[in-house]
C-alpha positions in Angstrom: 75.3 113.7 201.1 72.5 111.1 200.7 73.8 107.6 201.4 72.6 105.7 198.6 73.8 102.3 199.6 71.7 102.3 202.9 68.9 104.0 200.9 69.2 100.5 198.8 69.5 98.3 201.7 66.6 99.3 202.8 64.9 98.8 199.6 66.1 95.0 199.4 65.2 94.7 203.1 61.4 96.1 202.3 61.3 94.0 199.3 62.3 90.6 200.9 60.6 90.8 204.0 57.4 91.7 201.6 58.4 88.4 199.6 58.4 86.4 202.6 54.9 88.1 204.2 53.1 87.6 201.0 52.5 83.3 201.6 53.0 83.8 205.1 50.3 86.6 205.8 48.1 84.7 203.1 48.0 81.2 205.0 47.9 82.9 208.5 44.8 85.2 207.5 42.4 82.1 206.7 42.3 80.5 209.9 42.5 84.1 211.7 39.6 84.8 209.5 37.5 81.7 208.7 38.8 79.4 211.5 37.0 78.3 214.5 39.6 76.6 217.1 40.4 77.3 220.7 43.2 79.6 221.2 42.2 81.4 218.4 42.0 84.7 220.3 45.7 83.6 221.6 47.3 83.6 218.5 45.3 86.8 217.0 47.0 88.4 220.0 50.2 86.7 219.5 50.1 88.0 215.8 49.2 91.5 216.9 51.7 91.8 220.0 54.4 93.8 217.7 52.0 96.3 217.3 52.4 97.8 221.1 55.5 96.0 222.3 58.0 98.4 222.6 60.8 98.4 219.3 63.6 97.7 222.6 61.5 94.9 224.1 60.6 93.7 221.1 64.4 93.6 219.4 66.0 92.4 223.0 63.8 88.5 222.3 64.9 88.7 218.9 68.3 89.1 220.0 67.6 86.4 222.6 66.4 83.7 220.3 68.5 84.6 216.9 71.6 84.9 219.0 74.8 82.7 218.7 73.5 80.7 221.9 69.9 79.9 220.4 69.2 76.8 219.2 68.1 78.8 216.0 71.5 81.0 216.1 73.3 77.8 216.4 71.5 75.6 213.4 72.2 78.6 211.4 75.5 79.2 211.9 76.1 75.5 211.3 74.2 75.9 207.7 75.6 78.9 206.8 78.7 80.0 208.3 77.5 83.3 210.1 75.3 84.4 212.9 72.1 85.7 212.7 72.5 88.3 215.1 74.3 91.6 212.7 73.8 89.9 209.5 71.3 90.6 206.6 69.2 87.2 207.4 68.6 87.9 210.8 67.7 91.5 210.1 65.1 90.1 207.3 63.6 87.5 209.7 63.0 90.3 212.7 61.6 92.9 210.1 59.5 90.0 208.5 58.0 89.1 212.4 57.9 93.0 213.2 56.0 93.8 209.7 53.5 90.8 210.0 50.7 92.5 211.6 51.2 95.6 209.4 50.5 93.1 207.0 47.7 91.2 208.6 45.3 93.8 209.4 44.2 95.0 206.2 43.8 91.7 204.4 41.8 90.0 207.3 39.9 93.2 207.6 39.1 92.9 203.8 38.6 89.5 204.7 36.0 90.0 207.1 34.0 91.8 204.8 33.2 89.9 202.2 30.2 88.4 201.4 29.7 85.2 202.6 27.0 84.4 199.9 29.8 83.9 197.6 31.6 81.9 199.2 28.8 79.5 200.2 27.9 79.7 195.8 31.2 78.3 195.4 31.3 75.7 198.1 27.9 74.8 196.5 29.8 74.3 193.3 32.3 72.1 194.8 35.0 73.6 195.8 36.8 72.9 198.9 37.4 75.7 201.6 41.1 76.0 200.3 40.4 76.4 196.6 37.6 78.8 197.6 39.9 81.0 200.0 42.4 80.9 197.1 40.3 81.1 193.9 37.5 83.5 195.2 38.2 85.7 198.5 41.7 86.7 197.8 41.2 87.9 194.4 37.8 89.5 196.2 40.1 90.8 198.9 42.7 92.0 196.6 42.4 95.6 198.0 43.7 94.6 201.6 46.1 92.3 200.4 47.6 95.4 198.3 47.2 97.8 201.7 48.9 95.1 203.9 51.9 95.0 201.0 51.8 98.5 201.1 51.8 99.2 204.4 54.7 96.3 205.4 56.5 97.9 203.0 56.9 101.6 204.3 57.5 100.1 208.0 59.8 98.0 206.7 61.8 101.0 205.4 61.4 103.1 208.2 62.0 100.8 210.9 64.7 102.0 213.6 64.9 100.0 216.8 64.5 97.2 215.9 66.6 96.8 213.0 69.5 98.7 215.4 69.3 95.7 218.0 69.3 93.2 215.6 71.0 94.5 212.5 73.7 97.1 214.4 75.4 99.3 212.0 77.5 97.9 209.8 77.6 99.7 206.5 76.8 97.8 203.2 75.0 95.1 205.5 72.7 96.6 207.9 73.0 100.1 207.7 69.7 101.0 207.1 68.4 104.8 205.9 67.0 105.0 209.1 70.5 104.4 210.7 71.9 106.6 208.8 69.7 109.4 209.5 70.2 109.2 212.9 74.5 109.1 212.6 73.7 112.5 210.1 72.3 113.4 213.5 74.3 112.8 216.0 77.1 114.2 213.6 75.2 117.8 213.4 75.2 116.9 209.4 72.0 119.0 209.2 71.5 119.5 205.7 72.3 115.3 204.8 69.7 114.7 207.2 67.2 117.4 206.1 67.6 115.5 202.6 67.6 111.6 204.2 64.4 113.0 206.6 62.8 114.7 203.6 63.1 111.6 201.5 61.8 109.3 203.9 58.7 112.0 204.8 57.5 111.6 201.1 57.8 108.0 200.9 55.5 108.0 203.7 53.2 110.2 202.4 53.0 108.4 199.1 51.9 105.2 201.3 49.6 106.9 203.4 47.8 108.6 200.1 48.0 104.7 198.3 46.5 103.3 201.2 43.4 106.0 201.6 42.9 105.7 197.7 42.7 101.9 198.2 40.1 102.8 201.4 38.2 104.8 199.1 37.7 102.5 196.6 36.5 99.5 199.0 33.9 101.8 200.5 32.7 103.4 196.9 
């Protein structure tokens, strides 16, 4: 039996922590792309350090810094009457941290490519560099910032150890459809998790063909 209300808890989880990358990824990609500062190469790898740290290593800090003991677990308790750790917030602010350079790569990529021509023409005219990175390379960049959605997206859904360390299993709040796939497992319900797997194998594949299209038409 396909458990719907984790399949929808993932959903809202994909969906908010895209929400939240969309301003965030947008203001960190200028200064990644167009910045020059010291320590710039810092916080690239900063930014990028989800991308090889280990999901355990990774969701260990989190649990670390958003626990009850944190300052951060403790302000948030204080403001809203639960912890972090096990709750829907804190498993939207790891996935949101986690997803970031899933996010970031294909939009400064896209960045990167542009031609600066057309953004010195509209400096020319006036603008400033934040009305320019706004009003002419997003919309030029609009491909990347699309992949990076997409892309933060389908991790977002899929993500397991993370979300396990962080989240735990508690159904209706952070039972995931990746959780749940792997209890179908360890239950030997073979044929609900042939269906969960089988779902979550074709959302991927939808992503991975959006994404190439998207490719494709940014080298056409």
């Amino acid at each position: 039996m396909m458990e719907w209300s984790a399949a929808f808890l993932s959903l809202r989880l994909a969906l908010a922590s895209v929400a939240l990358l969309l301003p965030l990824g947008v203001a960190l990609a200028w200064p990644l792309v167009f910045g020059r500062f010291r320590g710039k190469a810092i916080l690239d790898a900063l930014l990028l350090l989800p991308l090889v740290l280990p999901p355990t290593v990774l969701g260990f800090y989190l649990l670390f810094f958003l626990g009850p003991r944190s300052p951060l677990g403790r302000a948030w308790n204080c403001l809203a009457g639960e912890s972090l750790v096990f709750s829907f917030s804190g498993l939207l602010l790891a996935s949101v941290l986690l997803n970031l350079p899933f996010f970031l790569q294909p939009l400064v990529a896209s960045l990167g490519g542009l031609d600066r021509r057309l953004l010195e023409a509209s400096a020319t005219l006036g603008e400033g560099r934040v009305r320019t990175y706004l009003r002419v390379s997003l919309p030029l960049a609009w491909r990347g910032l699309l992949a990076g959605a997409i892309l933060a997206f389908a991790h977002a859904i899929g993500e397991f150890g993370v979300v396990l360390m962080v989240g735990g299993n508690l159904p209706g709040r952070t039972r995931t459809l990746s959780i749940a796939l792997f209890d179908q497992v360890q239950a030997f319900e073979l044929g609900a998790a042939h269906r969960t797997a089988l779902l979550m194998l074709g959302f991927a594949f939808l992503v991975l063909f959006s994404t190439a299209c998207l490719r494709g038409k940014d080298h056409a």
